[in-house]
PDB file of N, CA, C and O in Angstrom:
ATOM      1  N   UNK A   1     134.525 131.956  77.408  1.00  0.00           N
ATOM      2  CA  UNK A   1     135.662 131.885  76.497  1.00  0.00           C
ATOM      3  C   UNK A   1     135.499 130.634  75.644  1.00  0.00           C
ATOM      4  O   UNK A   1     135.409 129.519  76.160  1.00  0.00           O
ATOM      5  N   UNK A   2     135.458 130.875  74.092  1.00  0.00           N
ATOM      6  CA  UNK A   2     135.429 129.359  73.467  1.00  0.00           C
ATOM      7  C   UNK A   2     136.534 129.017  72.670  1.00  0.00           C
ATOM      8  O   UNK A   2     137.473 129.797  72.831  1.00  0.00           O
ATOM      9  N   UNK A   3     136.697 128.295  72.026  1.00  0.00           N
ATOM     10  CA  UNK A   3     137.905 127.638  71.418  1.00  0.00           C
ATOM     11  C   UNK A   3     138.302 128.729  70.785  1.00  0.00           C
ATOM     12  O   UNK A   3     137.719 129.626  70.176  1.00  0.00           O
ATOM     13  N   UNK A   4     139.597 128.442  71.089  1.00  0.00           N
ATOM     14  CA  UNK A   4     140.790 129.740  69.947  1.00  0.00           C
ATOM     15  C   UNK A   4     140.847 131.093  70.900  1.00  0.00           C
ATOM     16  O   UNK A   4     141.900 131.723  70.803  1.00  0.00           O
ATOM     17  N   UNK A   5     140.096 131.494  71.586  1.00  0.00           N
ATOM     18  CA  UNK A   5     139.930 132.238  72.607  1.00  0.00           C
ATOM     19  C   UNK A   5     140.981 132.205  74.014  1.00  0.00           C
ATOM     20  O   UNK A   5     141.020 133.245  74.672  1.00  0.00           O
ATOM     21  N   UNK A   6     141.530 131.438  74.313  1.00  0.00           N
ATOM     22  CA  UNK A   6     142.304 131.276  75.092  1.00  0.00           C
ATOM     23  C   UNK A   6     143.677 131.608  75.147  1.00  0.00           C
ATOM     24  O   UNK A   6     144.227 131.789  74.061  1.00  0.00           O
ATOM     25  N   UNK A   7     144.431 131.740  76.302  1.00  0.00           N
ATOM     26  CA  UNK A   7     145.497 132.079  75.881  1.00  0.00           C
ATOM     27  C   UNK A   7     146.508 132.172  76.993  1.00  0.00           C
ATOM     28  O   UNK A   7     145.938 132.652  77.973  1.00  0.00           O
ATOM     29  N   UNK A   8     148.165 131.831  77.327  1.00  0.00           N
ATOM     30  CA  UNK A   8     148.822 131.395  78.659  1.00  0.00           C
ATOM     31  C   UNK A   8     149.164 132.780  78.857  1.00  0.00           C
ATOM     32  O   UNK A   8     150.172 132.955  79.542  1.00  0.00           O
ATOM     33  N   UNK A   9     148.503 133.937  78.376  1.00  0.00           N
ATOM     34  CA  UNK A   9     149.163 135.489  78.994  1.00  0.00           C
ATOM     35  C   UNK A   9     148.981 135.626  80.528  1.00  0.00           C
ATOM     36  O   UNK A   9     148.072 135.133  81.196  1.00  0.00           O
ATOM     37  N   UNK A  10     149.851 136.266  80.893  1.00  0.00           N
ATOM     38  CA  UNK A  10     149.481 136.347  82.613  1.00  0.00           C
ATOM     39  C   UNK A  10     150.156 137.941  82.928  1.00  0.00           C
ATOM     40  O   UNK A  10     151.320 137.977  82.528  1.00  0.00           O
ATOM     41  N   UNK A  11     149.782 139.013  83.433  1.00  0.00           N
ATOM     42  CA  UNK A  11     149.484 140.057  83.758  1.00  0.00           C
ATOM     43  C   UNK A  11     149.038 139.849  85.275  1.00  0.00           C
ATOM     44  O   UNK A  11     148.090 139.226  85.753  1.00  0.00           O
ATOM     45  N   UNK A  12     150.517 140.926  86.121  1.00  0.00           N
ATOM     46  CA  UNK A  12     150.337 140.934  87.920  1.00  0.00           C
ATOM     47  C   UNK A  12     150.795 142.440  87.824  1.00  0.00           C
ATOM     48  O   UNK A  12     151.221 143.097  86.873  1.00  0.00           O
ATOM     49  N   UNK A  13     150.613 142.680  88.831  1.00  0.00           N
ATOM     50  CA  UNK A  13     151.064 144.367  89.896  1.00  0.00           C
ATOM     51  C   UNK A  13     151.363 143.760  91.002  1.00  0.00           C
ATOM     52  O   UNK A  13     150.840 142.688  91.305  1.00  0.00           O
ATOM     53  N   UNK A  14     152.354 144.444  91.838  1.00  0.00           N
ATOM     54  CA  UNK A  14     152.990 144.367  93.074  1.00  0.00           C
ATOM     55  C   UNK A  14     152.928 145.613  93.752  1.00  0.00           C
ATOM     56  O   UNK A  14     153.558 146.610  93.398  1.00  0.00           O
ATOM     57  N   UNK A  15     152.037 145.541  94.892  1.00  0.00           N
ATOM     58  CA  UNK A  15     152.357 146.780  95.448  1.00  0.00           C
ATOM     59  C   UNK A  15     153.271 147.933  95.976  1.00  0.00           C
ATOM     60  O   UNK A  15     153.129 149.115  96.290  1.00  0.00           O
ATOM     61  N   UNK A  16     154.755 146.580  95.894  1.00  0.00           N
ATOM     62  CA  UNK A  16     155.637 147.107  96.795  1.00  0.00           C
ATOM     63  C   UNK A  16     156.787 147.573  95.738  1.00  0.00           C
ATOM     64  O   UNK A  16     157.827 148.134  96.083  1.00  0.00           O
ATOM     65  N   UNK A  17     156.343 147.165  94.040  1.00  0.00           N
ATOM     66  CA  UNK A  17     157.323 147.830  93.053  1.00  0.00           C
ATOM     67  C   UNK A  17     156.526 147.877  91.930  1.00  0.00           C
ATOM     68  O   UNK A  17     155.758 146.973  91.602  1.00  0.00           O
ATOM     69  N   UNK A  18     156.760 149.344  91.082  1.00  0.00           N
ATOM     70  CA  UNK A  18     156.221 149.066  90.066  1.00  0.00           C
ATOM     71  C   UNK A  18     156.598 147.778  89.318  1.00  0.00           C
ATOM     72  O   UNK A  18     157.299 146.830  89.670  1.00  0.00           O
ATOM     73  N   UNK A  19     155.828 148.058  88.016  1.00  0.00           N
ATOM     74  CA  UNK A  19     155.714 147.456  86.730  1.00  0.00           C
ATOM     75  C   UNK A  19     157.103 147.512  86.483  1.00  0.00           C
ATOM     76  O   UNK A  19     157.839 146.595  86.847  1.00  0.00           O
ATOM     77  N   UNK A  20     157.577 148.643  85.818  1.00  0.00           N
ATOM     78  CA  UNK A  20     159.090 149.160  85.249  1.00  0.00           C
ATOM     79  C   UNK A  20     160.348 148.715  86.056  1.00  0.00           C
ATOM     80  O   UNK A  20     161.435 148.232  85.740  1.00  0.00           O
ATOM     81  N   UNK A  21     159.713 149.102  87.314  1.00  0.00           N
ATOM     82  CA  UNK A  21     160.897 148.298  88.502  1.00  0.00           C
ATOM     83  C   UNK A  21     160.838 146.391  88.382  1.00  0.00           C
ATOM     84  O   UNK A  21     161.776 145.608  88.535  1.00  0.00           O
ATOM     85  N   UNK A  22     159.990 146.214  88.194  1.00  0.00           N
ATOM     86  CA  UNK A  22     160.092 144.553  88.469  1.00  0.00           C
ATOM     87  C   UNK A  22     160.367 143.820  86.817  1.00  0.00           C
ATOM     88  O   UNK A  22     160.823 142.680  86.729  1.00  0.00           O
ATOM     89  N   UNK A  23     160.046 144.586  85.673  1.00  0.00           N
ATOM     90  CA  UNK A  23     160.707 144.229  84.533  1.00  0.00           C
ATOM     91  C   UNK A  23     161.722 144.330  84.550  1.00  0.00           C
ATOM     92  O   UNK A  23     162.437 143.534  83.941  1.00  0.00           O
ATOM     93  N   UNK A  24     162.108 145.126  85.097  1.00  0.00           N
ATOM     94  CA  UNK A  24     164.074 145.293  84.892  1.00  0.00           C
ATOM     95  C   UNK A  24     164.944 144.923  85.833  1.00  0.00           C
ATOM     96  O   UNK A  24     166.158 145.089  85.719  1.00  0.00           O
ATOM     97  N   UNK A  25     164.333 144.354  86.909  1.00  0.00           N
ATOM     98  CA  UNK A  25     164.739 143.526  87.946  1.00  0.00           C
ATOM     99  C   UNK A  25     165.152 141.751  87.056  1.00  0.00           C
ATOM    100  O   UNK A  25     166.176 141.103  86.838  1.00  0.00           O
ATOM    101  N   UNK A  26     163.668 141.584  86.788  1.00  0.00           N
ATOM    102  CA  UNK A  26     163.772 140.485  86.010  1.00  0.00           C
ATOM    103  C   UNK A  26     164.426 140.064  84.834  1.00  0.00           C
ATOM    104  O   UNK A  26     164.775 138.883  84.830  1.00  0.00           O
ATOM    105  N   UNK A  27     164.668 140.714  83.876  1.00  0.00           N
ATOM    106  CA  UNK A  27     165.342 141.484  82.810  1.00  0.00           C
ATOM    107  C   UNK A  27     166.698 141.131  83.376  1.00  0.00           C
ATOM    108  O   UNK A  27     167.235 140.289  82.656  1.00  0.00           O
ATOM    109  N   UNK A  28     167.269 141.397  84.172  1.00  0.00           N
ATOM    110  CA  UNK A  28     168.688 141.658  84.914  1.00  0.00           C
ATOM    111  C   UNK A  28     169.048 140.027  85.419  1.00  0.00           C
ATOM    112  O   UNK A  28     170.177 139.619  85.692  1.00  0.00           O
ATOM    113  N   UNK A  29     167.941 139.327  85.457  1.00  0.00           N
ATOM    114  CA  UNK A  29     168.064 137.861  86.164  1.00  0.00           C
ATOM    115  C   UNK A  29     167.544 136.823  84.433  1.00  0.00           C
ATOM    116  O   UNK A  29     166.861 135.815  84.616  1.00  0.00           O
ATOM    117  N   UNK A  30     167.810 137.077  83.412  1.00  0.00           N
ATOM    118  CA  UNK A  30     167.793 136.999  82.033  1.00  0.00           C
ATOM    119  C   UNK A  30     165.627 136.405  81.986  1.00  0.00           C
ATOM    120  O   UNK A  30     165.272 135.385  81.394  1.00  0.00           O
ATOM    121  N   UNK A  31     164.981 137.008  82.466  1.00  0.00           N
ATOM    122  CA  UNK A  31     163.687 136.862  82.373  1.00  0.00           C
ATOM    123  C   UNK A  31     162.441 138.002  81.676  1.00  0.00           C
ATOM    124  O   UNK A  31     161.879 139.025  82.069  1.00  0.00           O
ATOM    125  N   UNK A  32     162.417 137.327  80.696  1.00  0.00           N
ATOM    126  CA  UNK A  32     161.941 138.418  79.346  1.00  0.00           C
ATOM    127  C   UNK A  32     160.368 138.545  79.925  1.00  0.00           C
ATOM    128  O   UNK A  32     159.505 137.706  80.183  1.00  0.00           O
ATOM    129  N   UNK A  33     160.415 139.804  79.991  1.00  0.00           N
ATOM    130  CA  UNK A  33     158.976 140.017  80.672  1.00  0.00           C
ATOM    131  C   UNK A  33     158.404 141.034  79.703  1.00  0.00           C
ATOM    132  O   UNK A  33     158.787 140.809  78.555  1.00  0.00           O
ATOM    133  N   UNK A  34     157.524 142.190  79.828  1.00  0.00           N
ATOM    134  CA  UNK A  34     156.753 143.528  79.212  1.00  0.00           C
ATOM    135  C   UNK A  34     156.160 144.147  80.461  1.00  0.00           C
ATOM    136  O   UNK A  34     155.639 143.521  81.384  1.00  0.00           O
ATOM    137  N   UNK A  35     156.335 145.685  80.353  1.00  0.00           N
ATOM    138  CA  UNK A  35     155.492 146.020  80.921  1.00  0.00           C
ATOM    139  C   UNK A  35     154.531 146.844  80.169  1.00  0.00           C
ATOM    140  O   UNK A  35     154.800 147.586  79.225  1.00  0.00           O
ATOM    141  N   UNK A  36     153.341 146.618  80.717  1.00  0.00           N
ATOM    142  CA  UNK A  36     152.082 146.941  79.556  1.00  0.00           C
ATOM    143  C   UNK A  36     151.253 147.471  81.060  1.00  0.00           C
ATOM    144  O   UNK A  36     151.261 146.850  82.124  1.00  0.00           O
ATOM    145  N   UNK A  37     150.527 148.852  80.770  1.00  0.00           N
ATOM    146  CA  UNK A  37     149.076 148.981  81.302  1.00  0.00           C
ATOM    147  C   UNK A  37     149.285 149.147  82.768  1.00  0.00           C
ATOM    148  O   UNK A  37     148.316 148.949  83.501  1.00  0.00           O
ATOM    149  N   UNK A  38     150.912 149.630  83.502  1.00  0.00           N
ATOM    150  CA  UNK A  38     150.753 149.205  84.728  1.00  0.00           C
ATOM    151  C   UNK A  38     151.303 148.085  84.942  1.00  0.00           C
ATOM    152  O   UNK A  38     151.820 147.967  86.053  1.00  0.00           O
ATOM    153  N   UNK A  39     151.363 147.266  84.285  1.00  0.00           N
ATOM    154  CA  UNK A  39     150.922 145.511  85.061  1.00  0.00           C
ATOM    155  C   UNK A  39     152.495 144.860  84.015  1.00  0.00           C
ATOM    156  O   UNK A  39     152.933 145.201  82.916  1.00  0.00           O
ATOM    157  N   UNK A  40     152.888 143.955  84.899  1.00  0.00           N
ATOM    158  CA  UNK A  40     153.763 142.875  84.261  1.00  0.00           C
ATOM    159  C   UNK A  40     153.088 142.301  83.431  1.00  0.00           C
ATOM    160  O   UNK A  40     151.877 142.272  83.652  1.00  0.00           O
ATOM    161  N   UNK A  41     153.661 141.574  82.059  1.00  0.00           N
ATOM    162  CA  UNK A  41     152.911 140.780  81.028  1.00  0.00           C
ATOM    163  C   UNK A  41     153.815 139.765  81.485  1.00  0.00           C
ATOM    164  O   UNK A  41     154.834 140.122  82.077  1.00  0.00           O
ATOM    165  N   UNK A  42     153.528 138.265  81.248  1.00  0.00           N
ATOM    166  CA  UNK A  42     154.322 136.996  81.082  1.00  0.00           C
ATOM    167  C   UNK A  42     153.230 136.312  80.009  1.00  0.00           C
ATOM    168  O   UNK A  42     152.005 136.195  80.064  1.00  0.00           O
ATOM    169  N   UNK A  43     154.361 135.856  78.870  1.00  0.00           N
ATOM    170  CA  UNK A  43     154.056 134.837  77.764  1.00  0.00           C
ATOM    171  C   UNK A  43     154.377 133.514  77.745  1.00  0.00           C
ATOM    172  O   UNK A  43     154.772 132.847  76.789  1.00  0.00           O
ATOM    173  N   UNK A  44     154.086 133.029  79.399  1.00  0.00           N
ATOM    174  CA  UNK A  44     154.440 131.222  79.218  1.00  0.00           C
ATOM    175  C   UNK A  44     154.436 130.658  77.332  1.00  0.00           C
ATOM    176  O   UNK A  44     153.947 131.283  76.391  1.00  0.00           O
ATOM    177  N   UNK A  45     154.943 129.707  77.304  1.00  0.00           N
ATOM    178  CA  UNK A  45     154.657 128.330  76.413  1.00  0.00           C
ATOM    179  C   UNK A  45     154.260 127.444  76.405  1.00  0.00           C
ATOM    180  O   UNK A  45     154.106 127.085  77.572  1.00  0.00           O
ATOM    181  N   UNK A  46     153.830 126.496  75.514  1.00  0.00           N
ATOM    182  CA  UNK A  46     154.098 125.188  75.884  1.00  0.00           C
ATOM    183  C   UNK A  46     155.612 124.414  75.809  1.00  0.00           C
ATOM    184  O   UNK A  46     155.995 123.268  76.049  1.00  0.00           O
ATOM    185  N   UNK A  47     156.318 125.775  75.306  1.00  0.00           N
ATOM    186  CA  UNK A  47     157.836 124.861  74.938  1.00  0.00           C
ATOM    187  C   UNK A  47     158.538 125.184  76.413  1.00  0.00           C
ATOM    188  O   UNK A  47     159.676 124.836  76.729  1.00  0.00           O
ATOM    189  N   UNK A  48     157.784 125.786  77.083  1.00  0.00           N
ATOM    190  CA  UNK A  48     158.504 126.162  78.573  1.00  0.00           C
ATOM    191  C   UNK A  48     158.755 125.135  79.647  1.00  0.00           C
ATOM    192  O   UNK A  48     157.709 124.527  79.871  1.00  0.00           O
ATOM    193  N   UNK A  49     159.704 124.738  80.355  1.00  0.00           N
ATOM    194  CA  UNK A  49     159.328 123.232  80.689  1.00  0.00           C
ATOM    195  C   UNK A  49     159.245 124.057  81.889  1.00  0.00           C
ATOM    196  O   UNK A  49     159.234 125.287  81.904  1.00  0.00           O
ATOM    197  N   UNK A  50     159.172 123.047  83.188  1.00  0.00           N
ATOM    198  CA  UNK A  50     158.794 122.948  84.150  1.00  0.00           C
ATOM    199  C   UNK A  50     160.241 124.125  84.920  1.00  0.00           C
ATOM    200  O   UNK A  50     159.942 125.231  85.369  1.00  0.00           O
ATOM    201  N   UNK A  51     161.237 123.774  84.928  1.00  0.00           N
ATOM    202  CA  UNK A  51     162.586 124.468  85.073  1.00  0.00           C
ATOM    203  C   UNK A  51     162.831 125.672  84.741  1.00  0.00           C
ATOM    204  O   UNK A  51     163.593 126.484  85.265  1.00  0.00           O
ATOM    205  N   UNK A  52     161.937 125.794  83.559  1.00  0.00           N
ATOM    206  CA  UNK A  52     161.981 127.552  83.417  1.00  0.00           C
ATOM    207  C   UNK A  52     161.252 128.269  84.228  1.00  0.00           C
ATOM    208  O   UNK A  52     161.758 129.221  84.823  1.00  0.00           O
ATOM    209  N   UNK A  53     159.924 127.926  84.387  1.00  0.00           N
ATOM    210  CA  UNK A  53     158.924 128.381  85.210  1.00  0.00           C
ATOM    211  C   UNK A  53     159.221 128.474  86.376  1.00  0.00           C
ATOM    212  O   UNK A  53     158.603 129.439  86.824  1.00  0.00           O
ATOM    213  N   UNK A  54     160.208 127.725  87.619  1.00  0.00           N
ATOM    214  CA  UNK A  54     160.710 127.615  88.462  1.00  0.00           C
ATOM    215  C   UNK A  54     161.480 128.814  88.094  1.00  0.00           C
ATOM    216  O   UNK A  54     161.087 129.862  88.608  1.00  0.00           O
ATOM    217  N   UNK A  55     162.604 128.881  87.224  1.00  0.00           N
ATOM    218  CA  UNK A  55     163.682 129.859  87.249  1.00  0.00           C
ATOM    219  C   UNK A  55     163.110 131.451  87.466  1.00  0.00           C
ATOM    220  O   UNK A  55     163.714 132.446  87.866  1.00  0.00           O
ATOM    221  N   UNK A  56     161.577 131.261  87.001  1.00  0.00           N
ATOM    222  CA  UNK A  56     161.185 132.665  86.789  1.00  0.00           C
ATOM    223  C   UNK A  56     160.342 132.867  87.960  1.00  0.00           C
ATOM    224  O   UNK A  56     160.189 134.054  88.248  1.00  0.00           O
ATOM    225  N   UNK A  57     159.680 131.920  88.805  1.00  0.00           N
ATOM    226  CA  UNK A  57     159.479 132.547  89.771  1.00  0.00           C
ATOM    227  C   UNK A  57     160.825 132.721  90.923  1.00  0.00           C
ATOM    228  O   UNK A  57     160.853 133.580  91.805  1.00  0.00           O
ATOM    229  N   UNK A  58     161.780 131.807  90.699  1.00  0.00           N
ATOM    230  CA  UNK A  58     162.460 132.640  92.200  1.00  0.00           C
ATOM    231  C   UNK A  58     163.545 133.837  91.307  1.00  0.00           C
ATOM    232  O   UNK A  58     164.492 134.338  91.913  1.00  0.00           O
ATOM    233  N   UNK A  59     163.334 134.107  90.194  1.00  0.00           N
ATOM    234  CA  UNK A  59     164.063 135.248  90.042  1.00  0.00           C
ATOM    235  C   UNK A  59     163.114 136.260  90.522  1.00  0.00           C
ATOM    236  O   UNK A  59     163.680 137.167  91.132  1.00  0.00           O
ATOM    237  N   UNK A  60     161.833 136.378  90.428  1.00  0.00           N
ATOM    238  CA  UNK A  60     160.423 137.182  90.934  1.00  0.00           C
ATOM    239  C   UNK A  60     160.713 137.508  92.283  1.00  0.00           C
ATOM    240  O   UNK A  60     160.733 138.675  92.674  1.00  0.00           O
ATOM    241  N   UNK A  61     160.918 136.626  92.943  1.00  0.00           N
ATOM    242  CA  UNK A  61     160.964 136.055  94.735  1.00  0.00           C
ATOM    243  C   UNK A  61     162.258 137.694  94.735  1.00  0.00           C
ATOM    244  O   UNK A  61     162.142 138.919  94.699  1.00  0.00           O
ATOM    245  N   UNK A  62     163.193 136.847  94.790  1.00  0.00           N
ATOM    246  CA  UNK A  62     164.392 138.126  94.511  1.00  0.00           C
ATOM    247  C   UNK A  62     164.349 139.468  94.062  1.00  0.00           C
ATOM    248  O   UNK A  62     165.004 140.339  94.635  1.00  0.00           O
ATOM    249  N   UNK A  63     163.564 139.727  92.992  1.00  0.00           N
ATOM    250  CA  UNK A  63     163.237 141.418  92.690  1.00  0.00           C
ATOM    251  C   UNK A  63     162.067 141.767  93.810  1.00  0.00           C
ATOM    252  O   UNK A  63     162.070 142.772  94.520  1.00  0.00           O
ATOM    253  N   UNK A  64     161.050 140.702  93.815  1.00  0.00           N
ATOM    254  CA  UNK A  64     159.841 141.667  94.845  1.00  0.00           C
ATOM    255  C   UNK A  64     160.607 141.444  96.657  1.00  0.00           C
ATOM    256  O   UNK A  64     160.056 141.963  97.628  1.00  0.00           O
TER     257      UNK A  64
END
């Protein structure tokens, strides 16, 4: 991967819920997700601080 190439996308599956199920789980806990391909999309930032990222995994914790 070289410069400009990079990128904070992050794409998971859960075995124990779909895609559609865990977007709208999250969705419901105000956490803007996609589902694409099967798979959860997440579009971190850099404007994301540390507190959001927290907020979005234990809203995760709670839907899975």
């Amino acid at each position: 991967v070289g410069p400009g190439q990079r990128s904070g996308i992050l794409c998971f599956r859960d075995e124990r819920r779909t895609s559609a199920e865990i977007v709208a789980g999250l969705r419901e806990r105000g956490i803007v997700t996609a589902d694409r391909f099967d798979s959860v999309r997440l579009s971190p930032h850099f404007y994301n601080d540390a507190g959001e990222v927290e907020r979005m995994l234990e809203a995760l914790r709670q839907v899975l």
